[in-house]
C-alpha positions as a printed Julia matrix, in Angstrom:
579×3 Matrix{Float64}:
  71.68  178.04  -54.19
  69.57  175.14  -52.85
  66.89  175.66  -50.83
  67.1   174.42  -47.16
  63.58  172.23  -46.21
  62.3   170.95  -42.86
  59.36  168.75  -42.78
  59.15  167.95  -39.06
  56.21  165.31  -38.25
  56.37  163.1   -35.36
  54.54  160.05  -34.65
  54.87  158.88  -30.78
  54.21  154.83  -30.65
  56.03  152.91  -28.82
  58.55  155.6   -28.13
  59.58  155.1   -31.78
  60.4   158.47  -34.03
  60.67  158.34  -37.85
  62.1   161.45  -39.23
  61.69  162.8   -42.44
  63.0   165.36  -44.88
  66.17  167.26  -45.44
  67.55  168.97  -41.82
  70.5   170.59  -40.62
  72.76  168.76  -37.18
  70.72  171.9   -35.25
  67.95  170.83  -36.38
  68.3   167.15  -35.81
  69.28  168.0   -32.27
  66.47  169.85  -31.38
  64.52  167.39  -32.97
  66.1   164.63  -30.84
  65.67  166.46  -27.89
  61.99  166.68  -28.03
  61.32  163.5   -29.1
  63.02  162.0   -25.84
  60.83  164.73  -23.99
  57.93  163.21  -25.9
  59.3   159.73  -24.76
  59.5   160.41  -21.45
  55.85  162.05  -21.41
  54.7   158.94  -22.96
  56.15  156.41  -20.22
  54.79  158.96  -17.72
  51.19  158.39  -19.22
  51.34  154.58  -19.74
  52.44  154.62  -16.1
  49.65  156.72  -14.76
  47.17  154.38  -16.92
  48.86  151.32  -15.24
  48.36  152.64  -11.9
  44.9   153.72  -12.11
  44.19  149.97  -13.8
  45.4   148.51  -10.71
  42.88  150.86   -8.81
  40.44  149.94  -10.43
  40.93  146.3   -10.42
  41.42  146.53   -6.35
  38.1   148.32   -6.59
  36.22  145.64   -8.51
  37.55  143.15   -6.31
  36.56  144.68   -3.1
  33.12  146.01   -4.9
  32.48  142.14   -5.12
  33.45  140.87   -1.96
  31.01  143.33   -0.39
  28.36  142.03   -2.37
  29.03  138.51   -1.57
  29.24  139.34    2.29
  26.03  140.91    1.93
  24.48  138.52   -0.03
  25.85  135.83    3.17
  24.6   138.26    5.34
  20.94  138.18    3.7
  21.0   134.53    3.52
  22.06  134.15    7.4
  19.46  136.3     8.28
  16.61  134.46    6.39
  17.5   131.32    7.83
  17.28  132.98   11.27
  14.18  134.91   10.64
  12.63  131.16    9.08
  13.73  130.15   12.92
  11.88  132.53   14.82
   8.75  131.97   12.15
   9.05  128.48   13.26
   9.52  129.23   16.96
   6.5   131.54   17.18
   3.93  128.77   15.78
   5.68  126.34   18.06
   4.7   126.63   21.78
   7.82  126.62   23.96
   8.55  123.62   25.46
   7.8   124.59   29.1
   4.23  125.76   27.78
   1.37  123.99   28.1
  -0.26  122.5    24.64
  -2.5   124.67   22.61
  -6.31  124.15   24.54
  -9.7   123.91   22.64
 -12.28  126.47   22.58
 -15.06  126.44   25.26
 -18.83  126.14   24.94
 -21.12  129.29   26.03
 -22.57  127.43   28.39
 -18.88  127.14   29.95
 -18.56  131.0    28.84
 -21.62  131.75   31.28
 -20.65  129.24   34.25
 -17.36  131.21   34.3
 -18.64  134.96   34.75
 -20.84  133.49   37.3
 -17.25  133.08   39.32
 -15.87  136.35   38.6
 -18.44  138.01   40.13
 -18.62  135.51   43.09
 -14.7   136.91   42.99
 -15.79  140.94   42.54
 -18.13  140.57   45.82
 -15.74  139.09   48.18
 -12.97  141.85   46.91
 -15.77  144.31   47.7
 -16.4   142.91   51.27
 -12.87  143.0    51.56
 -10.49  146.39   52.2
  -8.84  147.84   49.4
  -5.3   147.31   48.15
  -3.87  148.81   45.69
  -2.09  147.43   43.21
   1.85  146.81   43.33
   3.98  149.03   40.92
   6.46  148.03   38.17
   9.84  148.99   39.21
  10.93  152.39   38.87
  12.92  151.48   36.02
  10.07  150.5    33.63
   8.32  153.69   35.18
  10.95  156.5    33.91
  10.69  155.28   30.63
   9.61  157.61   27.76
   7.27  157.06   25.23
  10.02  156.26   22.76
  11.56  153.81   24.26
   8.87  152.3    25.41
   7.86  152.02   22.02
  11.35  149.67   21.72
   9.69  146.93   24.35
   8.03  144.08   22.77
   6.96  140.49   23.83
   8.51  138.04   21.33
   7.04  134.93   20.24
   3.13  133.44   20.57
   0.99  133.67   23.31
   1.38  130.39   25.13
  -2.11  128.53   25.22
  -3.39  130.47   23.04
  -5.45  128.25   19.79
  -3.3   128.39   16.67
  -5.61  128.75   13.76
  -8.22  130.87   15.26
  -9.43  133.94   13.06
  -7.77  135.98   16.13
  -4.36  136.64   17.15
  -3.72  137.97   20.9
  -0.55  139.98   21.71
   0.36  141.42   24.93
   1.42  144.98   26.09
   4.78  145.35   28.45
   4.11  147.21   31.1
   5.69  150.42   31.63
   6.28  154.19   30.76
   2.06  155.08   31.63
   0.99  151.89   32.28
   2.63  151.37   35.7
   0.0   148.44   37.26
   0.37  144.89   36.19
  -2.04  142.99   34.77
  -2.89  139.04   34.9
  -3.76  137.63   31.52
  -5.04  133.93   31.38
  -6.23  131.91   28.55
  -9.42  129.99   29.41
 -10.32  126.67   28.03
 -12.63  124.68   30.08
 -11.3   123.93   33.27
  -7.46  124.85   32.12
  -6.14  127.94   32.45
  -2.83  129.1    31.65
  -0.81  132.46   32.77
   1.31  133.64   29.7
   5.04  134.2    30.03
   6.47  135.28   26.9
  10.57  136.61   26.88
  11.08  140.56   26.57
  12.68  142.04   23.16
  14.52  145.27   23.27
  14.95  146.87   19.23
  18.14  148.67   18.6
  19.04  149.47   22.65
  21.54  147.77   23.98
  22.02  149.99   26.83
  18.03  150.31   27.62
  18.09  146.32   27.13
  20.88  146.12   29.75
  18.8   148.49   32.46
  15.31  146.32   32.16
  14.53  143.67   34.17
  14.32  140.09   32.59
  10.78  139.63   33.01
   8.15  142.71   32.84
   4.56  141.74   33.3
   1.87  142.25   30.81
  -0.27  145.96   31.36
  -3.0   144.63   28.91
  -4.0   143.33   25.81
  -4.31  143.88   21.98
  -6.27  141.62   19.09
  -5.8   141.19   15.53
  -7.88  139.23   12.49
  -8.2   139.79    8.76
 -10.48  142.23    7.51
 -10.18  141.6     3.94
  -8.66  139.1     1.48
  -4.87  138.51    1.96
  -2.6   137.91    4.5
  -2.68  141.56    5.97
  -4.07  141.35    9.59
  -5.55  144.13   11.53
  -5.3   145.28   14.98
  -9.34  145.67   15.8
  -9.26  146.04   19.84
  -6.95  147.28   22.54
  -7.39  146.94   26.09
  -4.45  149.11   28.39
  -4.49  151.57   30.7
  -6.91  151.43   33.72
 -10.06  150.52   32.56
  -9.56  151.98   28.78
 -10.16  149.85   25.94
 -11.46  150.88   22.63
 -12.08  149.25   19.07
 -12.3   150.01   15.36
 -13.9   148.49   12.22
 -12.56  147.67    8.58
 -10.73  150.79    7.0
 -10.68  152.94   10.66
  -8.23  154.61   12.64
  -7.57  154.79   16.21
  -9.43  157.43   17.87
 -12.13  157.97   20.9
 -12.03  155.27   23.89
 -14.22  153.83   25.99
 -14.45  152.94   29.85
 -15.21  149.9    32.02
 -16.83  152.56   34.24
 -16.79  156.3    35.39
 -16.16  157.27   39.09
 -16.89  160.92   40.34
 -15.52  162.21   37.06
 -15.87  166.34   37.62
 -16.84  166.23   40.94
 -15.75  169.91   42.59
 -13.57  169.06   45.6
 -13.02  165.92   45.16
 -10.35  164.04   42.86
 -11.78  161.62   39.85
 -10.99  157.83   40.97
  -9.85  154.95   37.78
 -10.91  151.99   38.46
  -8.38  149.4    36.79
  -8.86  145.73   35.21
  -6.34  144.01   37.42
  -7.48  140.36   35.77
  -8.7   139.24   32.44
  -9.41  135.53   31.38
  -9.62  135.03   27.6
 -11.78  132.66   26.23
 -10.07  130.22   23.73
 -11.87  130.18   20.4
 -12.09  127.95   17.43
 -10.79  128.56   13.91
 -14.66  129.43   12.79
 -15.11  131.59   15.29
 -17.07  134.97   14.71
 -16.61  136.05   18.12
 -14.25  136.63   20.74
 -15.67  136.61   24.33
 -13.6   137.1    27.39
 -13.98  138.33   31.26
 -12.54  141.1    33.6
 -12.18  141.86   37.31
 -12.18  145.83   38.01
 -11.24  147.28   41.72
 -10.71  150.53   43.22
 -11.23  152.15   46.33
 -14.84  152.7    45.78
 -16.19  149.29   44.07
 -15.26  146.21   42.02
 -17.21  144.66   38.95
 -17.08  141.78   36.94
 -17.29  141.94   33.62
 -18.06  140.0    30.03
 -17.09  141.41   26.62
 -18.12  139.95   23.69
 -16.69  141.29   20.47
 -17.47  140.95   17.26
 -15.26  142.47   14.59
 -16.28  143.64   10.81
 -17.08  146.8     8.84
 -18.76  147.46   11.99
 -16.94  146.22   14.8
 -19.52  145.47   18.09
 -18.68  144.63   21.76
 -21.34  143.46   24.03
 -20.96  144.38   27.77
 -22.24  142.8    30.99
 -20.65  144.7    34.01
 -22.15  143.65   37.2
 -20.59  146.41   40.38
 -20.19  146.28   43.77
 -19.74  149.4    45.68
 -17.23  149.12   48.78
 -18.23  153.1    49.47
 -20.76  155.37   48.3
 -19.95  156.97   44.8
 -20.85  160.09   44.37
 -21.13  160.47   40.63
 -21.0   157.03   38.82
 -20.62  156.94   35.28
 -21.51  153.98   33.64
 -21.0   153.14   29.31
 -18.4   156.17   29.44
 -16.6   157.23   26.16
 -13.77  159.42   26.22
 -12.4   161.55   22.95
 -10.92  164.47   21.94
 -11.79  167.87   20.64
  -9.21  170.46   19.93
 -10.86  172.73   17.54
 -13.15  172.57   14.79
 -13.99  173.83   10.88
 -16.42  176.86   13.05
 -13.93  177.06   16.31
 -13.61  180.66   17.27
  -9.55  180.13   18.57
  -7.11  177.99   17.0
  -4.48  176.19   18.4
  -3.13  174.86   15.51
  -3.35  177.45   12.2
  -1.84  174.81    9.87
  -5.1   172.81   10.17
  -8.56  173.13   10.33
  -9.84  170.79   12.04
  -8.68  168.03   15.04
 -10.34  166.23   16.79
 -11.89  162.41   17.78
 -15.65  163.4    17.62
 -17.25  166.85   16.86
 -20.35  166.01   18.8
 -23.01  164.38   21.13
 -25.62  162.5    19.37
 -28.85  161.29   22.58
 -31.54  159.08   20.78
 -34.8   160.97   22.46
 -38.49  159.56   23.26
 -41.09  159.27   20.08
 -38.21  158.36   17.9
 -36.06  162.08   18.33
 -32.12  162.86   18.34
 -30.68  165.43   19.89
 -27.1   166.54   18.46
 -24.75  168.6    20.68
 -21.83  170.0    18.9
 -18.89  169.65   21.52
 -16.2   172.31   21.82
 -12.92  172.74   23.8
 -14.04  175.64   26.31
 -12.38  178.3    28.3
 -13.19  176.2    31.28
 -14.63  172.71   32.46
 -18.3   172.6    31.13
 -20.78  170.14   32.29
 -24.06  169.4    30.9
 -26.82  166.65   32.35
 -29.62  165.81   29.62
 -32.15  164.19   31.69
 -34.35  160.8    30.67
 -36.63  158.23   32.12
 -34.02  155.5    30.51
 -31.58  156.13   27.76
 -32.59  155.05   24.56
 -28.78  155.22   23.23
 -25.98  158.0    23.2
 -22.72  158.03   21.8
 -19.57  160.42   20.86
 -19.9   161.17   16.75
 -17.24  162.35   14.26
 -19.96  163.26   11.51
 -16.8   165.65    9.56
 -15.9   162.47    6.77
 -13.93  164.58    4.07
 -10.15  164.7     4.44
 -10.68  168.51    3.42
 -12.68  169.08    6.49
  -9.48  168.53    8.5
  -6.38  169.63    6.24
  -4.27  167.33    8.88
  -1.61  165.17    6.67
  -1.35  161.73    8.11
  -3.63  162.39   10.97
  -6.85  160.63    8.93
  -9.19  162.46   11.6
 -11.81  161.42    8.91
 -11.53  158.0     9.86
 -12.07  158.01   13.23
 -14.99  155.83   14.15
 -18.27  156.8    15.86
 -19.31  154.98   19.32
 -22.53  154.18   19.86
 -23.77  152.81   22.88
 -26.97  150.67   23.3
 -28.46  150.18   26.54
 -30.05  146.66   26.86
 -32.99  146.15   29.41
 -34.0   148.79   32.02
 -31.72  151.0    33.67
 -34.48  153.03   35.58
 -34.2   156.19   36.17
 -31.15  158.89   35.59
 -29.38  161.58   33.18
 -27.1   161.78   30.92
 -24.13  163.78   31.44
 -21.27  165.53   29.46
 -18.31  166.9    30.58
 -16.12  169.29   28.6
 -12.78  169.95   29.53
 -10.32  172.94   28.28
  -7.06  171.89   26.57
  -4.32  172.94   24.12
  -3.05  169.5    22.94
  -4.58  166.86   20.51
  -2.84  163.96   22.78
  -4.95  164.93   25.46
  -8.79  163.67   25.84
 -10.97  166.27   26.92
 -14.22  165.03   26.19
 -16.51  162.63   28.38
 -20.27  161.12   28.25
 -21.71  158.66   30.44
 -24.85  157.36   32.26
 -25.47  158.34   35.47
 -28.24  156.41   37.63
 -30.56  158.57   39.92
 -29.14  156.31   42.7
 -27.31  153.76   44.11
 -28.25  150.71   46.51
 -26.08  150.13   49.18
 -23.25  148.91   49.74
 -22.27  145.03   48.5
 -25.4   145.14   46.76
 -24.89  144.44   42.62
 -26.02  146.59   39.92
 -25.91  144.94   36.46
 -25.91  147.03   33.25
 -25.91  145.54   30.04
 -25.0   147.32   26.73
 -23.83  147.42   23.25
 -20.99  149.87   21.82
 -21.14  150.02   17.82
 -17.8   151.34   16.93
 -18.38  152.48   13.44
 -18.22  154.77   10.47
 -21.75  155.47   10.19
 -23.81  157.56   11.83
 -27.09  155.73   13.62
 -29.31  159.11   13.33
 -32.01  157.75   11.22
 -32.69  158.47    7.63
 -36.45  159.25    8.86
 -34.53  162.88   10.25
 -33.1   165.57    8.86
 -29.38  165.97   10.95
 -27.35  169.01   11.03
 -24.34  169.67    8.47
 -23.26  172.8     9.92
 -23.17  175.49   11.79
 -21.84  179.02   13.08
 -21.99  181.72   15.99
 -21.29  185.06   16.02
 -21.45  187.7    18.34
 -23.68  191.0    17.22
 -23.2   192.44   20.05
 -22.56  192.21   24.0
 -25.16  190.64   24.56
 -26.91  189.36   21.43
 -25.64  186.52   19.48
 -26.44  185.58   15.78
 -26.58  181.51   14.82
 -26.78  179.81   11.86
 -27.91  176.56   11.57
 -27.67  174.01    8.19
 -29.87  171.07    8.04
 -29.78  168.15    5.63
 -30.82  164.59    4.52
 -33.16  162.68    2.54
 -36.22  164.15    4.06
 -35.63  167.7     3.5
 -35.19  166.77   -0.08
 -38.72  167.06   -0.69
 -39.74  170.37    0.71
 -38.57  174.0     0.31
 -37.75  175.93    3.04
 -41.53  178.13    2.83
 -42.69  174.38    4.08
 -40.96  174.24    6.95
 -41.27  176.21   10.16
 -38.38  176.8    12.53
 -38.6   175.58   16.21
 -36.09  177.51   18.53
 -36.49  177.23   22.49
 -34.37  179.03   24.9
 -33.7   177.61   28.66
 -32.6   180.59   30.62
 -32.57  184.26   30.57
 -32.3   185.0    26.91
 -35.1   185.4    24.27
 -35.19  184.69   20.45
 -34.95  187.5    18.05
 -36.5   186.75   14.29
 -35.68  182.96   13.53
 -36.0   182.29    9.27
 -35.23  179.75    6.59
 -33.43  179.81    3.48
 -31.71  177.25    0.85
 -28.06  177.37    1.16
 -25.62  177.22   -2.02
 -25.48  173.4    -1.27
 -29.3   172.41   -1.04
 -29.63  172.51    2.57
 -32.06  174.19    4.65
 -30.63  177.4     6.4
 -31.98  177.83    9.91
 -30.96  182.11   10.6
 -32.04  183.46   14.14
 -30.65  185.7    17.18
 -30.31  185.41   20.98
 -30.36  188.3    23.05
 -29.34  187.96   27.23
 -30.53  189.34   29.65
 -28.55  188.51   32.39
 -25.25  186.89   33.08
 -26.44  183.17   33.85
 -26.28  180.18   31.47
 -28.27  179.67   28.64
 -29.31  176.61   26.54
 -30.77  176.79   23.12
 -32.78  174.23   20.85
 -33.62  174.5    17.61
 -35.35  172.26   14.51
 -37.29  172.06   11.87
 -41.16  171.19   11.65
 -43.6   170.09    8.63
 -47.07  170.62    9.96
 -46.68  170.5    13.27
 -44.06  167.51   13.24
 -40.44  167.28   13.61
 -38.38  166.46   10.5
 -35.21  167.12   11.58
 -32.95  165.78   14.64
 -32.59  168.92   17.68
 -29.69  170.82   17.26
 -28.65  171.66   21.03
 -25.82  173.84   22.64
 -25.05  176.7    25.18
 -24.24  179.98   25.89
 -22.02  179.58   29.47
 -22.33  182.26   31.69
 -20.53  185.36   31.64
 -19.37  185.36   35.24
């Protein structure tokens, strides 16, 4: 009997079958049958492969005719952004051509008028200023934020080492300003068109033209094409400043008017006219003049600013009071202290430190500093530090580590120091400091300011003349010892432990049995056991205790001495009364 074989391989291509081998018609039909299921599979998967070919041809097609629309997209907007690069160096055509810069002489000629123009407003009654419209007052910070001027400042020099741009007004900044650039006998009032970013419906609500609310200036720094803003005029009489490498922080005033007077509400006086000098494209300087009003006086005033690593404005105010003020400030700074690296409540747990400046810094007679380390207290603090004429004060951030404020992105360690200089003789007065409670870093509760023993009547002008260094070093004086540190603690109800760290240079040489601690109290307290030691970091430890005994304010001082001299600055603060 034979043998029945069946070899059954199949080879799918093309829908082609070879058979091979001996098979019975069963077989064969079986056979047969799956290779037309085989078939029909095959057609099925060349069909599916077809189909997703054509996908992914459409794909490719459509991938590339996005990237060409963007790519005419990019190009389109290039040659409209090379337009509006072209249209911002080109005055408008309405404008009036570019104007020289003007002599000093011209400078000086030109104050002379504004104050001729601060005493008539002064003989005059007041008026207050006109409003925005209600519009541009409703709007929040954000979209103010979206309001821009577009375009140069008409008149302005092109070439100059400075570059002026304007602030809308709105949101805060409710009175409009006027903003003229000066260049000998021409003047010319800016009008620059409104922008709107990414609002259509905010754009549609504005009107067409917003006046200016102030003023911000820009120059280079450093090498490269960056430019930095260095000096900012808006709000009132605000304005503050900042050197190479700073960041925005404290502020200074044109001038202070019965600033925590009880019963009576603080007045802001507000530059209502500014006339900026054109300068020339080697210019170091740029010099410019302000009328202030309010109720109770008017002033003219010159600012001279010079910016660097150290960026310094010279000020010439000259008042005229319409009324009797009864607390004028004049050189006030404004900043900001929240809580510090030795604050006894925190606000904020996720950071230790924030704030603009941690302290008062007075330059005393003989060559002496006093340094008050400011706080945010449980309620409005004020403190007067008398002198004959100030020698110079100013609001200090001495805290210059990023680790001394664990505050990502706030760079509180940049914030710069204002110093202010006072130039000739302001006679008698006091220095005063007010401390104000808050629980936000976006408010400033901190002021300082001069405060004359009086006033001469009315209509009659008082000039001042200063100097406000706005910069990252401290102007104690390497010939003093200055205070690093320091802490408070309460023993018990009425006895208080401090502990005071001094360092510099001039300790470097002595050791701590050298030195003899100096601690005065001003009030009903006494000291209890003042010592020295040398801390883990080289500095001289100060140790000593205050004991009440009664409820009313107390003051402390404290230093060091080397043979009967001071070495170190006077560290200065308070213990407010218990009732």
């Amino acid at each position: 009997m034979v043998r029945k074989q069946s070899f059954w391989p199949m080879m799918i291509m093309a829908a082609a079958v070879t058979l091979t081998g001996c098979a019975t018609t069963g077989a064969v039909r079986k056979a047969t049958a799956k290779a037309k299921t085989a078939d029909l599979e095959s057609r099925q998967a060349l069909a599916a492969i077809k189909t997703l070919r054509l996908k992914r041809q459409a794909s490719d097609q459509a991938f590339a005719q996005a990237i060409a629309q963007i790519a005419q997209e990019q190009q389109r907007l290039e040659e409209r952004l090379g337009r509006l690069r072209a249209r911002e160096h080109r005055p408008p055509a309405h404008a009036a051509a570019p104007l020289a810069a003007i002599s000093k002489a011209t400078a000086n000629a030109f104050f002379g008028q504004v104050v001729a123009r601060a005493r008539a407003l002064a003989a005059a009654p007041y008026k207050a200023p006109g409003q925005v419209s209600k519009d541009l007052q409703k709007l929040d910070f954000s979209q103010y934020s979206k309001i821009s001027y577009v375009g140069r400042v008409p008149g302005w020099p092109p070439g100059t080492p400075f570059h002026i741009q304007l602030y809308p007004a709105g949101y805060l900044f409710t009175w409009p300003e006027t903003i003229r650039i000066v260049s000998g006998v021409k003047r010319v009032t800016p009008e620059l068109p409104v922008a709107v970013a990414a609002d259509q419906k905010l754009a549609a609500r504005l009107p067409k033209t917003i006046p200016p609310a102030g003023f911000s200036v820009y120059t280079r720094f450093g090498k490269g094409p960056a430019v930095d803003e260095f000096l900012s005029f808006l709000g009132a009489s605000y304005f503050r400043a900042v050197g190479a490498g700073q960041s925005w922080g404290l502020s200074a005033r044109g001038v202070a008017v019965d600033t925590a007077v009880p019963d009576r509400a603080e007045e802001f006086p507000y530059f209502q006219e500014f006339w900026l000098f054109a300068s020339h494209p080697r210019a170091r300087h740029l010099a410019f003049c302000a009328l202030l009003d309010s109720p109770s006086l008017t002033g003219a005033y010159r600012f001279v600013v010079r910016p660097g690593t150290d960026t310094v404005i010279d000020v010439k105010a000259v008042l005229f009071e319409r009324k009797h003020v009864r607390r004028l400030g004049i050189a006030p700074l404004t900043s900001m202290f929240l809580q510090g690296r030795f604050s006894h409540h925190r606000f904020d747990p996720m950071v230790r430190s924030a704030h603009d400046s941690d302290g008062l810094a007075v330059a005393l007679p003989d060559n002496g500093r006093l340094w008050w380390p400011l706080r945010d207290p449980k309620r409005i603090a004020i403190y007067r530090f008398a002198q004959v004429n100030p020698g110079g004060f100013g609001l200090m951030q001495r805290a210059r580590r990023a680790g001394d404020y664990r505050a990502y992105g706030m760079h509180y360690e940049r914030r710069p120091n204002a110093w202010v200089t006072p130039e000739g003789d302001w006679g008698p007065g006091h220095l005063m400091l007010v401390e104000l409670p808050t629980n936000s870093a976006t408010n400033d509760n901190i002021s300082a300011f001069w405060v004359p023993q009086s006033q001469p009547p009315a209509l009659t002008p008082m000039t001042f003349h200063y100097r406000i260094d706005w910069t990252g070093v401290d102007p104690r004086g390497a010939h003093l010892g200055y205070v690093s540190a320091w802490r408070r603690a309460r023993r018990a109800p009425n006895a208080q432990t401090y502990v005071i760290d001094f360092t510099g240079p001039v300790l470097a040489r002595f050791n701590p049995a050298m030195l003899t601690p100096l601690v005065h109290v001003y009030g009903p307290a006494r000291v209890v056991k003042s010592w020295l030691t040398r801390n883990a970091a080289g500095d001289i430890r100060m140790q000593f205790g205050v004991v009440r005994t009664s409820s009313a304010p107390v003051t402390i001082h404290a230093a060091l001495l080397q043979g009967g001299k001071r070495v170190t600055e006077t560290w200065a603060n308070a213990l407010p009364g218990t009732k």
